[in-house]
DOLUMRO-172784 format. One line per field, with one value per atom (N, C-alpha, C): x, y, z. Coordinates in steps of 0.1 Angstrom, whole numbers, plus 2048, in hexadecimal, padded with zeros to 3 digits. Layout:
<sites>
x	c(X	...)
y	c(Y	...)
z	c(Z	...)
</sites>
This chain:
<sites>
x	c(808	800	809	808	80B	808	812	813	81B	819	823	829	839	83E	845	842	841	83D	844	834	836	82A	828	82B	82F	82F	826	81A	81A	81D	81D	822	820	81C	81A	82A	829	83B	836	83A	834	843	84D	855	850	85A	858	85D	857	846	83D	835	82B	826	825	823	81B	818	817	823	825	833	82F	83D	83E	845	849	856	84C	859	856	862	860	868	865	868	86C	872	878	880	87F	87B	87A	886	892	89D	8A3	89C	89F	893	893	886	88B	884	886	87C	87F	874	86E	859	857	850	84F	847	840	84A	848	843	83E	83B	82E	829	81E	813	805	7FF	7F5	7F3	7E7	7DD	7D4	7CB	7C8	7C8	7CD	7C0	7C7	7C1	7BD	7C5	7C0	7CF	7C7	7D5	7D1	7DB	7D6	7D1	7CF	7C2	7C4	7BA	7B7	7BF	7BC	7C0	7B5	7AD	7A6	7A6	7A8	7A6	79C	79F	793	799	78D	792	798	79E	7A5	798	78D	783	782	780	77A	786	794	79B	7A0	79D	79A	789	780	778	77C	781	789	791	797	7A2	79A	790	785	784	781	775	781	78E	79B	794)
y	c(7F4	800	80C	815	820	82E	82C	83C	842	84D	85B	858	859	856	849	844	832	82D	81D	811	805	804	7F6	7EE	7E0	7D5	7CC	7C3	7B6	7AE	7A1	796	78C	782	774	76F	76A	763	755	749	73F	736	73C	732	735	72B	72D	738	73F	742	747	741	747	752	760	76D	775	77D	78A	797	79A	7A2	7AD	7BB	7C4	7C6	7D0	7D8	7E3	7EE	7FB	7FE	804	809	817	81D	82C	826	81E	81C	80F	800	7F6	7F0	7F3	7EE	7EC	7EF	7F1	7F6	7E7	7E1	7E5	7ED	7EF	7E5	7DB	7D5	7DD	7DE	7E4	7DC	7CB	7C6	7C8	7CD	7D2	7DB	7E1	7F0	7F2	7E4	7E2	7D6	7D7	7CD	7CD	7BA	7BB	7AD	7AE	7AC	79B	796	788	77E	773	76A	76E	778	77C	777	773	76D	77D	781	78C	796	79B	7A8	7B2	7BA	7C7	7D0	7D6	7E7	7F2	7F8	804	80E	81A	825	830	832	83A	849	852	85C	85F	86A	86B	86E	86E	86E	862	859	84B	843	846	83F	842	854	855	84E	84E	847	83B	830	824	81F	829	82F	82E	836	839	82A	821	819	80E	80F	806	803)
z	c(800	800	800	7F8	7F8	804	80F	81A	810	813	810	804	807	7FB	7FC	801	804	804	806	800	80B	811	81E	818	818	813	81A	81B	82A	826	829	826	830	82B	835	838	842	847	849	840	842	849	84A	851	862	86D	87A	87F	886	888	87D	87F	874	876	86E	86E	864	86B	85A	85E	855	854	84A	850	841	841	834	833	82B	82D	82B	820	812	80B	807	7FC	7F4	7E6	7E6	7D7	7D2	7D8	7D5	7D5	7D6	7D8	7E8	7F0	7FA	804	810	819	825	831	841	843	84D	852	85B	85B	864	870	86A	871	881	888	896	89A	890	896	890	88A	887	891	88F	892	88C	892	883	88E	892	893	897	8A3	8A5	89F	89C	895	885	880	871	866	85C	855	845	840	835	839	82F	834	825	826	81C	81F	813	81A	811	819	815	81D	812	812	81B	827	82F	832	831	838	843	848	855	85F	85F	86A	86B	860	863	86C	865	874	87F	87F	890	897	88D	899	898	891	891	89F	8A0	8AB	8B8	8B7	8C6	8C8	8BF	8C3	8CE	8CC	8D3	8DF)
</sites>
């Protein structure tokens, strides 16, 4: 998915442990892993990504 001027990657990690994972780029030649500084939602394997305004994910936010 496309932030700013960079692009999320996710990715399933099918060796041990099994995971979902990212990396974060700008040029395609070169990956920061950001896996850790992410979370994603227990017992979910994949996921979407859509497009919401910035109200819709502050109330997103409230609902924590």
């Amino acid at each position: 998915m496309r932030i700013g001027r960079g692009w999320l990657v996710c990715f399933g990690h099918y060796g041990k442990p099994l995971h979902d994972g990212a990396c974060r780029t700008r040029d395609w030649k070169q990956f920061e892993d950001v896996t850790a500084k992410l979370s994603f939602p227990p017992g979910r394997r994949r996921g979407a990504v859509v497009r919401i305004t910035r109200a819709a994910a502050e109330r997103l936010r409230a609902l924590r």
